[in-house]
VOPAGU-2260 file (C-alpha; in pm, 1 decimal, decimal comma):
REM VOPAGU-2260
SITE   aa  ch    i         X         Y         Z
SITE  UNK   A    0    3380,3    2803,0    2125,1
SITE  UNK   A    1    3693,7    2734,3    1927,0
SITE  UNK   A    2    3788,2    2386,8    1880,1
SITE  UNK   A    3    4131,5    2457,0    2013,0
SITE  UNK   A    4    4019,9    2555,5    2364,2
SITE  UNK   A    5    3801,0    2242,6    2400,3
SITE  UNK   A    6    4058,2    1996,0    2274,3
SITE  UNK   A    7    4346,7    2208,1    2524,9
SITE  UNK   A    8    4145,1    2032,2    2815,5
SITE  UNK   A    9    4055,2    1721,4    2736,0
SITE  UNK   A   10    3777,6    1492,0    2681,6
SITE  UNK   A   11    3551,9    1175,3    2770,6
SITE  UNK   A   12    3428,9     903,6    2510,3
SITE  UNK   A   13    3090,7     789,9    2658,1
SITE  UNK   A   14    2925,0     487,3    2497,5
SITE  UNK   A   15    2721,0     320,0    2754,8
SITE  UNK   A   16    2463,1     428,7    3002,2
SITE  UNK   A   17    2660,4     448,2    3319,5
SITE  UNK   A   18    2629,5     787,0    3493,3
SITE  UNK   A   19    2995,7    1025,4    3405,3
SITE  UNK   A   20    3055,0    1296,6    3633,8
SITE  UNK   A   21    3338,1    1591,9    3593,1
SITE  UNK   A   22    3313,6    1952,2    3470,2
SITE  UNK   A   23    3169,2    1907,0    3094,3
SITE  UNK   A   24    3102,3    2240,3    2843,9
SITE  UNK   A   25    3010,8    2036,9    2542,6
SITE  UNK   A   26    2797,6    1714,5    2416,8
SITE  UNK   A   27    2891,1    1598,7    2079,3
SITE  UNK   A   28    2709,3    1331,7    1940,9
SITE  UNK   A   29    2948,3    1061,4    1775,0
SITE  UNK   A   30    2622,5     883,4    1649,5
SITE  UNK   A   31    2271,9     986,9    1720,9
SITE  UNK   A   32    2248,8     997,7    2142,5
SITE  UNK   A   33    1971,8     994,5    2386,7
SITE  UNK   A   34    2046,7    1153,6    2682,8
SITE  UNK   A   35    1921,3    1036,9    2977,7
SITE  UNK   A   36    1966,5    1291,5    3231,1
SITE  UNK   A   37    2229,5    1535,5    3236,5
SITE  UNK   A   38    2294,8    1799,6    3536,8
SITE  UNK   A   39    2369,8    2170,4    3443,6
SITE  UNK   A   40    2615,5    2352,2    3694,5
SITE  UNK   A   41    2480,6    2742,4    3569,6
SITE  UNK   A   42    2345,2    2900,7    3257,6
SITE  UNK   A   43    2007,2    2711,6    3244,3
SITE  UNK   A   44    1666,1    2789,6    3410,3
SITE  UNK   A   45    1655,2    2435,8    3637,0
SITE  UNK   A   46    1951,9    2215,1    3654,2
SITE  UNK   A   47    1895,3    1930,1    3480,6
SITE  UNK   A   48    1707,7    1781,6    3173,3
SITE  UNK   A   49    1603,6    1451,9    3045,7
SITE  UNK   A   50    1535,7    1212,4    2691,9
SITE  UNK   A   51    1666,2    1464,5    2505,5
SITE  UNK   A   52    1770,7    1345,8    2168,1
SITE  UNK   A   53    2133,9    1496,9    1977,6
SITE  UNK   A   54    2163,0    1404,9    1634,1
SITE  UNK   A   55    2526,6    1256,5    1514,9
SITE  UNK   A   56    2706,1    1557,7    1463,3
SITE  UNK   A   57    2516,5    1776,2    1687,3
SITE  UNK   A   58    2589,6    1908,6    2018,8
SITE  UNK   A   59    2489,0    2089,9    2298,6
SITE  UNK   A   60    2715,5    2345,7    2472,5
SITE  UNK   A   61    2675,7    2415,3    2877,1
SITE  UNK   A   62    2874,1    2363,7    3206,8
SITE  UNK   A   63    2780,9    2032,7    3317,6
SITE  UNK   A   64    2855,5    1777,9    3580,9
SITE  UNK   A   65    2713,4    1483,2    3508,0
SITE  UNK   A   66    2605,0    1266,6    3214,1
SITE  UNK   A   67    2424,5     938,0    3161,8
SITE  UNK   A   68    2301,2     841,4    2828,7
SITE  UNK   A   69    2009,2     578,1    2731,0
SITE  UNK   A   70    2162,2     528,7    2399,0
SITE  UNK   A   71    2422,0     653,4    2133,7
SITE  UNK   A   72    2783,9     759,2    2149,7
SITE  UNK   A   73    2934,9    1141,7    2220,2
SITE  UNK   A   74    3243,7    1305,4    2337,1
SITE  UNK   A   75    3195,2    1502,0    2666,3
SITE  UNK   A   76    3429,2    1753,0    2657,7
SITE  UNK   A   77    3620,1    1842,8    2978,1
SITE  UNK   A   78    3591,1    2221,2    3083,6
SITE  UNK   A   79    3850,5    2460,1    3220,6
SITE  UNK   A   80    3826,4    2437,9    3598,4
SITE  UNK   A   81    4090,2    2750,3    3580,0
């Protein structure tokens, strides 16, 4: 996934451990991130996952709709709804 076409629709700076809902295709971790729980829409077997650690830089690509970290900092990035 080209940076262009994630930056074209937006995204949401998440730095506490309130619970961020919207249409999400990537997790990039700012600074090393627990996350909580996050909710996958499609392209995983079960539909949502939990404490599972990114390293700063790393990411995790998906369609989700929710977010909620327990620590750390990352950029959701907003999918195409199109």
């Amino acid at each position: 996934m080209s940076s262009e076409v994630l930056l074209d629709q937006g995204f949401e700076y998440i730095s506490d451990t309130a619970a961020h809902t919207g249409a999400f295709c990537r997790l990039y971790a700012l600074t090393a991130a627990v996350l909580n729980t996050a909710t996958v829409v499609r392209g995983a077997t079960g539909n949502s996952f939990a404490a599972v650690a990114i390293p700063a830089g790393g990411f995790i690509d998906g369609q989700f709709s929710s977010v909620t970290l327990t620590s750390g900092t990352i950029i959701a990035y907003k999918a195409n709804r199109g």
